[in-house]
C-alpha positions as CSV (number, residue, x, y, z in Angstrom):
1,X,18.7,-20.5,24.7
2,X,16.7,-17.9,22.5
3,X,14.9,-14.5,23.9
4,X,10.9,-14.9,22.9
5,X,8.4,-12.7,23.2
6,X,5.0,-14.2,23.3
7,X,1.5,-12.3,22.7
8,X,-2.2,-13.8,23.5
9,X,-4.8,-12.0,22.9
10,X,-8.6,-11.7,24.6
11,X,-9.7,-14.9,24.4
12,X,-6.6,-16.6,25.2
13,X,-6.8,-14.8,28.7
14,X,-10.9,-14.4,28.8
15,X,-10.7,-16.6,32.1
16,X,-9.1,-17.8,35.2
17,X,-8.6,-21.0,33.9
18,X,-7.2,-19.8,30.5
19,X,-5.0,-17.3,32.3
20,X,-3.6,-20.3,34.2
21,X,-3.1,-22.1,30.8
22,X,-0.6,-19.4,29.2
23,X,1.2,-19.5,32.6
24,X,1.8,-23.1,32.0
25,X,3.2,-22.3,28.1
26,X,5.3,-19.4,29.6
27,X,6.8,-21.9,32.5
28,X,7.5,-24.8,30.1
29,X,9.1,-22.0,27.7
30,X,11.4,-20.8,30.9
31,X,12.3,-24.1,31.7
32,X,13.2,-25.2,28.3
33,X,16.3,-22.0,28.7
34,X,14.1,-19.5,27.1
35,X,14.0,-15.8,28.3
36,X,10.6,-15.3,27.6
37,X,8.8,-11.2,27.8
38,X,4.6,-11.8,27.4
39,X,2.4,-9.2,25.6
40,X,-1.2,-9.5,26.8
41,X,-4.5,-7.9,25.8
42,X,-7.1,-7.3,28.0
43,X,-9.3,-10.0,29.3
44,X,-12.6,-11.2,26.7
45,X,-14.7,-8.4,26.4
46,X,-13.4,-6.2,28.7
47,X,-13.0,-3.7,26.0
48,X,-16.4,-3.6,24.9
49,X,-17.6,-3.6,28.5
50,X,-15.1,-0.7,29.2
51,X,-16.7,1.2,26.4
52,X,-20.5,0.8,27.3
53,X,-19.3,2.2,30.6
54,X,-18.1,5.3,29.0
55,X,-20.9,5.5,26.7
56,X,-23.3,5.2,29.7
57,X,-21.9,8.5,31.8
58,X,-21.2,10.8,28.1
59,X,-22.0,9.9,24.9
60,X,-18.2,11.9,23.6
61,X,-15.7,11.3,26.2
62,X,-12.6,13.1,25.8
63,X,-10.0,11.0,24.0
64,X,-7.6,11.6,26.6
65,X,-9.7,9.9,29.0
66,X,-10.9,7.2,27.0
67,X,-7.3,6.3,26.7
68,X,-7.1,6.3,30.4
69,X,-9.8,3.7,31.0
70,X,-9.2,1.4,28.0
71,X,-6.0,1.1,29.2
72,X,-6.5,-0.7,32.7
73,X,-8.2,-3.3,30.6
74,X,-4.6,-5.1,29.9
75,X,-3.2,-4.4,33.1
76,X,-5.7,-6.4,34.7
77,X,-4.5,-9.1,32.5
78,X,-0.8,-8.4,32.8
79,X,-1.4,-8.7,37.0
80,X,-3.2,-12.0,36.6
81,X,-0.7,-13.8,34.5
82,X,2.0,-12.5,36.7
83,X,0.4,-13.8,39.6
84,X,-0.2,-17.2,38.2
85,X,3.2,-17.4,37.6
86,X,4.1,-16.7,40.6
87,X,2.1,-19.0,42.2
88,X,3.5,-21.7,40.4
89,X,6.8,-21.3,41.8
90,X,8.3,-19.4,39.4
91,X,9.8,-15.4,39.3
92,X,7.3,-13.1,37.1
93,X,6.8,-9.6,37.1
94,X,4.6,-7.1,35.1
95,X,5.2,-4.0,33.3
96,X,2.4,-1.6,32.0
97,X,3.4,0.1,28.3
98,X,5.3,3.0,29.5
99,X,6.8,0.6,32.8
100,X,8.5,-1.5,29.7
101,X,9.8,1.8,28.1
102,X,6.9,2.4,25.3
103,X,7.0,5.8,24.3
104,X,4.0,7.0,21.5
105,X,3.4,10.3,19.9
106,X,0.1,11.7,21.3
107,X,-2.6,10.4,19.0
108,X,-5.1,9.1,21.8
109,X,-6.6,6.2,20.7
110,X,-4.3,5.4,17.7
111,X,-1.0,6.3,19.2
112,X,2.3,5.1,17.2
113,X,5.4,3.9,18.9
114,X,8.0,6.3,18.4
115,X,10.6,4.6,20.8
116,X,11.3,1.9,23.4
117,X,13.9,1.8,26.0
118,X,13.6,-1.5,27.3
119,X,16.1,-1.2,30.4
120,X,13.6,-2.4,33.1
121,X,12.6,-5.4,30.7
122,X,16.3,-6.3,30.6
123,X,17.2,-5.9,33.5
124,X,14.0,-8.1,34.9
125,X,15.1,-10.8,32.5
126,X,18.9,-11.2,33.7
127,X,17.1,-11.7,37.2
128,X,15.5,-14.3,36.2
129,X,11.8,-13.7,35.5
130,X,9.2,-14.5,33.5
131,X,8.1,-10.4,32.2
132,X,4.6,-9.6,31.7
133,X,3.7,-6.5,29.2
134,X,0.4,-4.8,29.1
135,X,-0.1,-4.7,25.1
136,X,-1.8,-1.8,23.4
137,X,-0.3,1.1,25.3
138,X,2.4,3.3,25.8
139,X,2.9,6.8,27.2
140,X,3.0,10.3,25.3
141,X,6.2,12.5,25.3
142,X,3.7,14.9,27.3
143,X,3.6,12.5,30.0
144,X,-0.4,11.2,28.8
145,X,-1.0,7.2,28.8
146,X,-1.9,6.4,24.8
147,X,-3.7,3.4,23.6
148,X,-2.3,2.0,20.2
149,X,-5.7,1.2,18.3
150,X,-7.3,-1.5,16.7
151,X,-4.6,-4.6,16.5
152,X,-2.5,-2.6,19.0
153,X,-1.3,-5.9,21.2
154,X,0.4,-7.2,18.1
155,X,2.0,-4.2,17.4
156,X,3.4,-4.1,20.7
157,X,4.7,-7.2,20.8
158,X,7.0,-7.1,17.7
159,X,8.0,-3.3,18.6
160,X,9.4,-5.0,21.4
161,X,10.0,-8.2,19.7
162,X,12.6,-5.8,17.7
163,X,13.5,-3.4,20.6
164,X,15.4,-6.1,22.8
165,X,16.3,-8.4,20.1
166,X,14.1,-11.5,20.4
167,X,14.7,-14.3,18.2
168,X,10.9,-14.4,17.4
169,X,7.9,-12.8,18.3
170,X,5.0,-15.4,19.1
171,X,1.4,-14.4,18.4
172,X,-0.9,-17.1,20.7
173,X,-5.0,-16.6,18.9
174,X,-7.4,-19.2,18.3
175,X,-6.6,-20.5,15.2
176,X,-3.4,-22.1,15.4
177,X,-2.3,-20.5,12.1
178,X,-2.3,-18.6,8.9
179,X,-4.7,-20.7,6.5
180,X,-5.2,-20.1,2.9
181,X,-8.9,-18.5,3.6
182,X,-11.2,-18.1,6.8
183,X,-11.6,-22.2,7.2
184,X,-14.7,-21.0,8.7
185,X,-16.3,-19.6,5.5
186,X,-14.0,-21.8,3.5
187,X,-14.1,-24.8,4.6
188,X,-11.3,-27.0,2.5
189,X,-8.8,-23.9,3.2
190,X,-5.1,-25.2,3.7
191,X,-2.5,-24.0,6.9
192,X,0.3,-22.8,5.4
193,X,3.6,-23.5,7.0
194,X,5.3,-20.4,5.9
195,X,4.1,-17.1,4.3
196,X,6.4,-13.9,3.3
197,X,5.6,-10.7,5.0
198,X,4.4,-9.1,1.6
199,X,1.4,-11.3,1.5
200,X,0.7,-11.5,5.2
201,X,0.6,-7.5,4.9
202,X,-1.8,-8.0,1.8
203,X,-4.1,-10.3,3.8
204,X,-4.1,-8.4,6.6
205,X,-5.0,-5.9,4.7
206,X,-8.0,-7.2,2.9
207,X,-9.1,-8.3,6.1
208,X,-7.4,-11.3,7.4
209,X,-8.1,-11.1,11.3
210,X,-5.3,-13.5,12.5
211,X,-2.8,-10.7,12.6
212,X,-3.0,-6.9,12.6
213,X,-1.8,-5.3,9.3
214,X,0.0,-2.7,11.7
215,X,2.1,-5.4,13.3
216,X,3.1,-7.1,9.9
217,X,4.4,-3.8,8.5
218,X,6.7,-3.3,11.6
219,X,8.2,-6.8,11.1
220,X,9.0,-6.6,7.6
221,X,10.3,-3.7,8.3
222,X,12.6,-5.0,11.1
223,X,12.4,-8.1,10.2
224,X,10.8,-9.6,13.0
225,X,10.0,-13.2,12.4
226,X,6.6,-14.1,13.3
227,X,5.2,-17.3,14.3
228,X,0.9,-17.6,14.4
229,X,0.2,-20.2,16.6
230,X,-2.9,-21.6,18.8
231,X,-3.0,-21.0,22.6
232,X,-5.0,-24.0,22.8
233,X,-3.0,-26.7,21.0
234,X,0.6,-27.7,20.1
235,X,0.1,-27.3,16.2
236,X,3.4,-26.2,15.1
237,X,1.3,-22.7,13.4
238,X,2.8,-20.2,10.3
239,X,6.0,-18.4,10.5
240,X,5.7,-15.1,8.7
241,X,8.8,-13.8,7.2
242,X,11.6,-13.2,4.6
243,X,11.1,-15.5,1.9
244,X,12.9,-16.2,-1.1
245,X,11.0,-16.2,-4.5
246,X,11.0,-19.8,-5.7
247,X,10.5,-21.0,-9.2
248,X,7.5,-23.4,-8.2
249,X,6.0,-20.9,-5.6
250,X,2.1,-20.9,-6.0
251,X,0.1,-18.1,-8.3
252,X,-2.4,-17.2,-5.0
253,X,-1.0,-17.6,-1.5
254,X,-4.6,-17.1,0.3
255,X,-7.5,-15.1,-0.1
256,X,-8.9,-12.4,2.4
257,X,-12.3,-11.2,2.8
258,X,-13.4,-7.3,4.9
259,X,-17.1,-7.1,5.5
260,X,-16.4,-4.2,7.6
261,X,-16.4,-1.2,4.7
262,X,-19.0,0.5,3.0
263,X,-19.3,3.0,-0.6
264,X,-20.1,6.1,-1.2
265,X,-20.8,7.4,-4.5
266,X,-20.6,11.2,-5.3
267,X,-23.1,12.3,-8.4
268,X,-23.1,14.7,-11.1
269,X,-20.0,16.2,-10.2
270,X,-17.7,18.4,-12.8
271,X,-15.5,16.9,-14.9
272,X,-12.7,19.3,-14.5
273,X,-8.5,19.0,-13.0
274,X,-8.2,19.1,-9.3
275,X,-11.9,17.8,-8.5
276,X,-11.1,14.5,-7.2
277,X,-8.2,16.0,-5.3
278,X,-10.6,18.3,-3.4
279,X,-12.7,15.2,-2.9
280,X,-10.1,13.1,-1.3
281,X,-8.3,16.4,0.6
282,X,-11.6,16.9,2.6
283,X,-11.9,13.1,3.4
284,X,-8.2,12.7,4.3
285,X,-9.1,15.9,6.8
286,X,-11.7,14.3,8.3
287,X,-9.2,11.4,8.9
288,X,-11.3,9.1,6.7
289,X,-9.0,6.3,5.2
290,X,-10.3,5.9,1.5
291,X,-9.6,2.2,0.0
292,X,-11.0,1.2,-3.4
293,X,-11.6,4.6,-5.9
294,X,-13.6,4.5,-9.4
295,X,-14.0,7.8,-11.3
296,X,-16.9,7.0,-14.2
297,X,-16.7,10.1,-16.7
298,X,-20.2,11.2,-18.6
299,X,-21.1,12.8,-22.0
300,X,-22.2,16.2,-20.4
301,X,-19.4,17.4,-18.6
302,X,-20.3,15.7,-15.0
303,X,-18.5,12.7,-13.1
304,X,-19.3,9.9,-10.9
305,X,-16.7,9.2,-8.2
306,X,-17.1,6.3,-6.1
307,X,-15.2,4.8,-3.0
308,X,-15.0,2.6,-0.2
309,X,-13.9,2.7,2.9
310,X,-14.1,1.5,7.0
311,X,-17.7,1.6,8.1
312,X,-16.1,2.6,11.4
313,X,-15.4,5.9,10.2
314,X,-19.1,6.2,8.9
315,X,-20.0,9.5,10.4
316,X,-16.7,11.4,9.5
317,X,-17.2,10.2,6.7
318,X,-20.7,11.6,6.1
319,X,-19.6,15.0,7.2
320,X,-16.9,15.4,4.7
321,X,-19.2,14.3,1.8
322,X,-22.2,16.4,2.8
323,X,-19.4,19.4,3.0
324,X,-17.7,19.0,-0.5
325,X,-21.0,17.8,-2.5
326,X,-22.6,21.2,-1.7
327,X,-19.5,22.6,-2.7
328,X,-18.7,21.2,-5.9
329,X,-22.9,20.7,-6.8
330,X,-23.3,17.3,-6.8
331,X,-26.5,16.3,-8.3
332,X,-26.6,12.9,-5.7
333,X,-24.8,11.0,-3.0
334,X,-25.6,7.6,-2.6
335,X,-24.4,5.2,-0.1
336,X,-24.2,1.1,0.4
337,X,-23.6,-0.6,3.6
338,X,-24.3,-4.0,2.1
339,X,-20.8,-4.3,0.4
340,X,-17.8,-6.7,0.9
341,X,-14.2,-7.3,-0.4
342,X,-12.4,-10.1,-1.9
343,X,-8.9,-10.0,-2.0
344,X,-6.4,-12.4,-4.1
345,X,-2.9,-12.2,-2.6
346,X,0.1,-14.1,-3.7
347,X,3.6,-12.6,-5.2
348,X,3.5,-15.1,-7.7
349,X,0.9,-13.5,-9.4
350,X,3.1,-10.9,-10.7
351,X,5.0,-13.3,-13.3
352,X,1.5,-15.4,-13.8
353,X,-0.5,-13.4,-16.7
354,X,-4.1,-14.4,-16.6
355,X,-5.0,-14.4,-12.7
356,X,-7.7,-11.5,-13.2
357,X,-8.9,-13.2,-15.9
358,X,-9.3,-16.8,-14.0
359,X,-10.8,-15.0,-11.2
360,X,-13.2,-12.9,-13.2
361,X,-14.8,-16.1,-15.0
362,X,-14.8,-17.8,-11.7
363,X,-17.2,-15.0,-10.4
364,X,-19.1,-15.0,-13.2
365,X,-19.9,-18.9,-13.6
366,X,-21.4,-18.5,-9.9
367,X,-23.2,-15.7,-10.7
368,X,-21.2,-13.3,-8.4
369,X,-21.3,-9.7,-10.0
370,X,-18.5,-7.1,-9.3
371,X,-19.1,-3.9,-8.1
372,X,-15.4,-1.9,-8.1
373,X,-11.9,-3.8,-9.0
374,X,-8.7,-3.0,-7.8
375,X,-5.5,-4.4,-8.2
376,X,-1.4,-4.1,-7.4
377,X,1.6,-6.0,-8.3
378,X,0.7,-8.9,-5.8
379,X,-3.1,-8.7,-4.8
380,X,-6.4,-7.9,-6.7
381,X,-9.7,-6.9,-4.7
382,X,-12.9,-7.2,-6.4
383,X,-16.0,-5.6,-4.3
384,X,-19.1,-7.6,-4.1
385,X,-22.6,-8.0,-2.1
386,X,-22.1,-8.6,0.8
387,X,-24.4,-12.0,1.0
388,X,-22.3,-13.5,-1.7
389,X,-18.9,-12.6,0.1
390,X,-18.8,-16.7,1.4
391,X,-19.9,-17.7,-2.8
392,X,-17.0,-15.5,-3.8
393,X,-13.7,-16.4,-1.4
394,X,-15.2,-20.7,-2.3
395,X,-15.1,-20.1,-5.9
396,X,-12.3,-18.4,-6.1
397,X,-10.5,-20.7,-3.5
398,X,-11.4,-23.3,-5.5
399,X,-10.3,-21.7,-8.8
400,X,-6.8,-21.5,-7.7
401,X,-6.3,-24.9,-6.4
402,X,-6.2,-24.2,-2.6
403,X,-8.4,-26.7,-1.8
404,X,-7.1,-29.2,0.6
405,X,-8.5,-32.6,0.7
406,X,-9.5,-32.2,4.5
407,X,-12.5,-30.4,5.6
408,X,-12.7,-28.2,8.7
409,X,-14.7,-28.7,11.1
410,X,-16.8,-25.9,12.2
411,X,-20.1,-25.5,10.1
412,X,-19.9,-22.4,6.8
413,X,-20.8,-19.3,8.5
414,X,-23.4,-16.9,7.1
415,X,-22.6,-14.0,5.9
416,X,-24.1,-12.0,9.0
417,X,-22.2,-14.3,11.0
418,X,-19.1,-13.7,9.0
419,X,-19.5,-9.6,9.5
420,X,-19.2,-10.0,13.7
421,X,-16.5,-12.2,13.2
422,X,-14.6,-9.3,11.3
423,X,-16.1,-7.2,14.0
424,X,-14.6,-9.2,17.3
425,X,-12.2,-7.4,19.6
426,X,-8.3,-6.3,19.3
């Protein structure tokens, strides 16, 4: 018998008849001698729905009560499941966040778990049922209700994946695993069976949507085994965890692709010690979350910094750079929307001399220019236009041999089509 917790997301729930589907998976799980705890998110576009609401009676709501309303989203969804359980015959019961013990600090809107004390889950479990967990919530030490941000579901299920001791933490989407690239813009990309929690973080990262990078951290961290599967199939999906280096473990493990950022360049600024760390001070204070950097020095004193970061924090952005360009007399500030990163990932790249290099020509024999490069031990990110972001994770795909002889499916997307994909949901 093992102790599973199992997470679906939007569109696993987005109907009655879906709903009725993961009460089915849950039920065969129970009968099989599993204990089984379910994180769900909130119903299709209930979010986005929840927000136009918001947006409709004042244009700023008040953090505290945005948290409030976001939040019922998943409990509608936690309430359904648990009654399509029920109605099959079988004990369920539902918790909201702070009902399963989720404490947060009190950052409304991107709350982090601080604790869990999982009694009633426990308890709920030795009796017998099937426990349903609103995902994405918890409740302040001041007694507020907190939503978790962006991938917030998955983080909630492997902080409680870890907090009652599950043997595995189950993450239900609709792809039924990790592949080597999106098999929607690449279409001969490979499932991989297994991947380590180093380069799932990496992908997630660069913008692999399949799982949150939030959620990966806190495995590895706790090690909390991770298995992406479909809620629509069988397929046997990707575990994500520990693995051992191996001497024939592949170069590139998968490439990711984020056309959700954007680059600012400040102009004409000087050239002098603790510049770039007043640049960077006023963005981090404006809770802007800098990726990629380039510093270009001139002949006459002045630099050029560069940097990319989340479109989604666009206006704070703007604020801080208007603020510290006066400041420091920059002669221009120039921004680019139509930008895109490609990330390599794969720990084998660290004892494999050459992969920049490989990548690089690959780029350049498809007439893909670079904009900014950036690289660690185990991932490099190259920043391109964004209409050549599907060119760029092809070539590259196919310049690392992760081509699998199968084709899928679904038709290329276009690179406008590719950007609301990144876009979708939580």
């Amino acid at each position: 018998m093992s102790l599973v917790v199992a997470k679906f997301g939007g569109t696993s729930v987005a109907s009655p008849e879906r709903i009725q589907m993961v009460a089915k998976r849950l039920i065969e799980k129970k009968q099989a001698g599993d204990d089984v705890v379910a994180v769900v998110s909130a119903m299709g576009k209930t979010t986005d729905e929840l927000v136009g609401l918001a947006a409709a009676l004042n244009p700023h709501p008040a953090p505290r009560e945005m948290d409030m309303l976001l939040s019922t989203g998943e409990q509608v969804s936690m309430s359904l499941l648990a009654m399509a359980i029920q109605a099959r015959g079988y004990k369920a019961v539902s918790f909201t966040g702070w009902q399963a013990g989720i404490t947060t600090d009190d950052a409304f809107s991107r709350a982090k778990i601080e604790d869990i004390a999982a009694d009633r889950i426990r308890k709920a479990l030795k009796g017998g049922a099937i426990v349903v967990v609103a995902g994405f919530q918890g409740l302040s030490m001041e007694g507020d209700i907190t939503t978790l941000g962006r991938g917030g579901s998955d983080t909630t299920a492997v902080a409680l994946a870890h907090g009652i001791g599950a043997d595995v933490c189950e993450i239900y989407s609709d792809v039924d695993g990790i592949y080597s690239a999106d098999p929607r813009v690449a279409p001969r990309a490979r499932k991989l069976d297994v991947i380590s929690y180093d380069d799932m973080l990496e992908l997630s990262s660069g913008g692999a949507g399949v799982l949150q990078s939030r959620a990966v951290e806190f495995a590895r961290k706790y090690n909390v085994v991770i298995h992406s599967r479909s809620a629509f199939s069988d397929a046997e999906g990707t575990l994500i965890k520990e693995v051992a280096p191996s001497m024939e473990q592949a170069v590139i493990s998968g490439i990711a692709h984020d056309t959700s950022e954007m680059k600012i360049t400040v102009r004409g600024i000087p050239d002098e010690a603790g510049i770039a760390a007043k640049v960077f001070s006023t963005l981090a204070g404006n809770n802007v979350s800098v990726d990629l950097i380039i510093q270009n020095i001139s002949n006459d004193g002045k630099a050029n910094i560069s940097f990319t970061f989340p479109s989604s924090q666009k206006e704070d952005a703007l604020k801080a750079v208007d603020r510290i360009s006066d400041e420091l007399g920059a002669s221009e500030v120039l921004f680019d929307e139509n930008i895109a990163k490609v990330s390599l990932v794969g720990t084998g790249m660290k004892s494999s001399p050459g992969v920049a290099a490989r990548a690089f020509a690959a780029l350049a024999e498809n007439q893909i220019n670079i904009i900014m490069i950036s690289t660690s031990p185990i991932r490099i990110s190259v920043v391109v236009e964004a209409s050549q972001v599907g060119a760029a994770v092809r070539c590259l795909h196919t310049a690392f041999g992760l081509d699998s002889d199968s084709v899928f499916e679904e038709t290329q997307l276009s690179a406008e089509e590719i950007a609301a994909k990144m876009n979708k949901g939580r």
